[in-house]
DOPA-178441 format. One record per residue (C-alpha): residue in three letters; x, y, z. Coordinates in nm, 2 decimals. Layout:
PT   r      u      v      w
PT ALA      X      Y      Z
...
***
This chain:
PT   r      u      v      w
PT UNK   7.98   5.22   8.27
PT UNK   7.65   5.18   8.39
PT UNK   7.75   5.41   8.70
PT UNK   7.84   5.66   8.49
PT UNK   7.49   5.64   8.27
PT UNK   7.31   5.70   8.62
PT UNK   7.54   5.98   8.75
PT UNK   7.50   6.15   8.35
PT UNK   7.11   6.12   8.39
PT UNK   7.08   6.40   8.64
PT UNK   7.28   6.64   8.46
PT UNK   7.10   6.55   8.12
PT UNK   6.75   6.60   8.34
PT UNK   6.85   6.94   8.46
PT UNK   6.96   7.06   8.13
PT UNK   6.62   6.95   7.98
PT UNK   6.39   7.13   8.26
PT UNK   6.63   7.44   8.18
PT UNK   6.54   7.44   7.85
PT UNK   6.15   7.38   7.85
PT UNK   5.94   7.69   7.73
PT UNK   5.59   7.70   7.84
PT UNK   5.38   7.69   7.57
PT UNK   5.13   8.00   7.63
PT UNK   4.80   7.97   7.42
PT UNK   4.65   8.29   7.34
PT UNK   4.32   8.40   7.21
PT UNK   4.31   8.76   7.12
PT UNK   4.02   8.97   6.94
PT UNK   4.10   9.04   6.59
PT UNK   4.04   9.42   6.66
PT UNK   4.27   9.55   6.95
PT UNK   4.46   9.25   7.11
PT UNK   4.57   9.08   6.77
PT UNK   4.68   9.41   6.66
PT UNK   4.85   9.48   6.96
PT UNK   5.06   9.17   6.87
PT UNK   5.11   9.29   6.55
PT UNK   5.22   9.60   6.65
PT UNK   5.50   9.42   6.89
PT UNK   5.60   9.22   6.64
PT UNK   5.67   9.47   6.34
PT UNK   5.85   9.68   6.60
PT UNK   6.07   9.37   6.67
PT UNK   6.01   9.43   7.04
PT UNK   6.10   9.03   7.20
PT UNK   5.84   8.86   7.38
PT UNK   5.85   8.47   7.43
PT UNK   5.83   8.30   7.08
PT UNK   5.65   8.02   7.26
PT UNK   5.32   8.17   7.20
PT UNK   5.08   8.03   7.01
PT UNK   4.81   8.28   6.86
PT UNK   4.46   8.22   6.74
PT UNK   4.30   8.52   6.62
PT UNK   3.92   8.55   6.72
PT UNK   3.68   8.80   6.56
PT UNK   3.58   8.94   6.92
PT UNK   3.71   8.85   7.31
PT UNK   3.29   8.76   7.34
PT UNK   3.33   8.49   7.13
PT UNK   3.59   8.31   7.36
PT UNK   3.41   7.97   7.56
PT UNK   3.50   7.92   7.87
PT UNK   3.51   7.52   7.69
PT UNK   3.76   7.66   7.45
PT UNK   4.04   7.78   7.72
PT UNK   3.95   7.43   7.92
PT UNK   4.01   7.21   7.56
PT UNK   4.35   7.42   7.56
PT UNK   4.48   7.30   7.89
PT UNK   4.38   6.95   7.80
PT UNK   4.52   6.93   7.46
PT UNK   4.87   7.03   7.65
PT UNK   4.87   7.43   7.65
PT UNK   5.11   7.53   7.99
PT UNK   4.87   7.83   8.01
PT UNK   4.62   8.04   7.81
PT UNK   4.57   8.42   7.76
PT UNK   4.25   8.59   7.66
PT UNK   4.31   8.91   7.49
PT UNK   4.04   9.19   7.42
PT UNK   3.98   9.57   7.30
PT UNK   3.92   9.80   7.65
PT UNK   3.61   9.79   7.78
PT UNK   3.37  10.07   7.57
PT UNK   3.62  10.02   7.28
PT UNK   3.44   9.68   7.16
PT UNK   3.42   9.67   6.79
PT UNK   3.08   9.46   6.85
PT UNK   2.97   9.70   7.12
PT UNK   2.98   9.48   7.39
PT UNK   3.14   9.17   7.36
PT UNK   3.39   9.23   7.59
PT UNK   3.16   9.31   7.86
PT UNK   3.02   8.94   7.73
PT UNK   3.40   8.83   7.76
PT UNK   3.43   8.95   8.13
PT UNK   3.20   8.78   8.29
PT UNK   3.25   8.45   8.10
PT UNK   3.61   8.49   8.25
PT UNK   3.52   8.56   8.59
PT UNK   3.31   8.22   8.55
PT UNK   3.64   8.05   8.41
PT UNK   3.87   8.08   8.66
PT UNK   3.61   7.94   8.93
PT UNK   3.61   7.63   8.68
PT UNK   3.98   7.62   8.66
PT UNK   4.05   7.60   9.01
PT UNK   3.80   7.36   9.09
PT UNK   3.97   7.16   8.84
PT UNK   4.29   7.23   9.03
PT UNK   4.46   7.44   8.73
PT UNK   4.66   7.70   8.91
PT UNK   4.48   8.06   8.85
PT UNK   4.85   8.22   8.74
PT UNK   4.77   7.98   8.42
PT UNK   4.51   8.19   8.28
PT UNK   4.50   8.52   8.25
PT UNK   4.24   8.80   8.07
PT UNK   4.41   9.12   7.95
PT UNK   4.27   9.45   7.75
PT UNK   4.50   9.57   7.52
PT UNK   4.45   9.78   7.23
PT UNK   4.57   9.79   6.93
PT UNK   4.86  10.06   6.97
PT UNK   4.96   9.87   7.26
PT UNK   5.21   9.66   7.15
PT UNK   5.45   9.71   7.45
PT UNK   5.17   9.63   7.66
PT UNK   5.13   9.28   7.50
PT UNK   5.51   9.21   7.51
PT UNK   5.51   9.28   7.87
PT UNK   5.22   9.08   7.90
PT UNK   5.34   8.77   7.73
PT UNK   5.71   8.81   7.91
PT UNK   5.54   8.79   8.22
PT UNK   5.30   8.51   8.18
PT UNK   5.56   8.30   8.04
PT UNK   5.80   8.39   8.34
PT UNK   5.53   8.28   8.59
PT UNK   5.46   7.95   8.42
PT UNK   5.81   7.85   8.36
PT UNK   5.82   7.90   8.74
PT UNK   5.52   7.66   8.79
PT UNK   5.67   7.42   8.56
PT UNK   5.47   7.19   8.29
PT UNK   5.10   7.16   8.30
PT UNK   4.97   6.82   8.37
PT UNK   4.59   6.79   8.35
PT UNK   4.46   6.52   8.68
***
């Protein structure tokens, strides 16, 4: 009996890794990105349900402590979303947003998070197949790095 509980576990082990989802954090400006999502969604185009959205009210207002809390409170990876650059409801928070991201993924890596974790994208509102390609993608890429585990 016992023999067969220990051959059973690595079956029952494979199945679970097979079915983990990633979860995917994403912070996307109330303006284009959330919108985008919107969009996706009321077209029913499919993009991975294991997304977790918090609308901001601008890409500028994202911290780089924000996206760092994310990975330690268990987020698999995070997504930044914002309007194009020179589309910025706020005029230029998004140029704000860039270069607090650039600053982010030095952090990240030299807190040994992998850099295809994170991930900054423009998207506009009408863009809603851009987002679901976006979020299909990401979550493809950190299913194939696995779960996160902050050291």
């Amino acid at each position: 009996m016992a023999e067969q509980q220990v051959a059973e576990a690595p079956a029952e082990q494979q199945a679970t890794a097979a079915e983990w989802r990633p979860t995917l954090l994403a912070y996307l400006c109330n303006w284009c990105s959330y919108a985008g999502a919107n969009l996706a969604g009321a077209s029913r185009m499919p993009y991975d349900a294991s997304i977790r959205v918090i609308r901001v009210p601008c890409s500028g207002r994202v911290d780089p402590l924000m996206i760092y809390k994310a990975f330690e409170r268990g987020a698999d990876g995070v997504l930044v979303g914002g309007c194009h650059l020179g589309d910025c409801h706020y005029s230029e928070g998004n140029y704000a947003c860039q270069g607090r991201m650039a600053l982010v993924k030095a952090l990240l890596a030299a807190a040994g998070i992998e850099e295809k974790r994170f991930r900054l994208e423009w998207i506009s509102a009408s863009e809603g197949s851009i987002f679901q390609a976006v979020v299909n993608e990401m979550s493809e890429q950190l299913r194939e790095l696995g779960p996160f585990e902050l050291k």
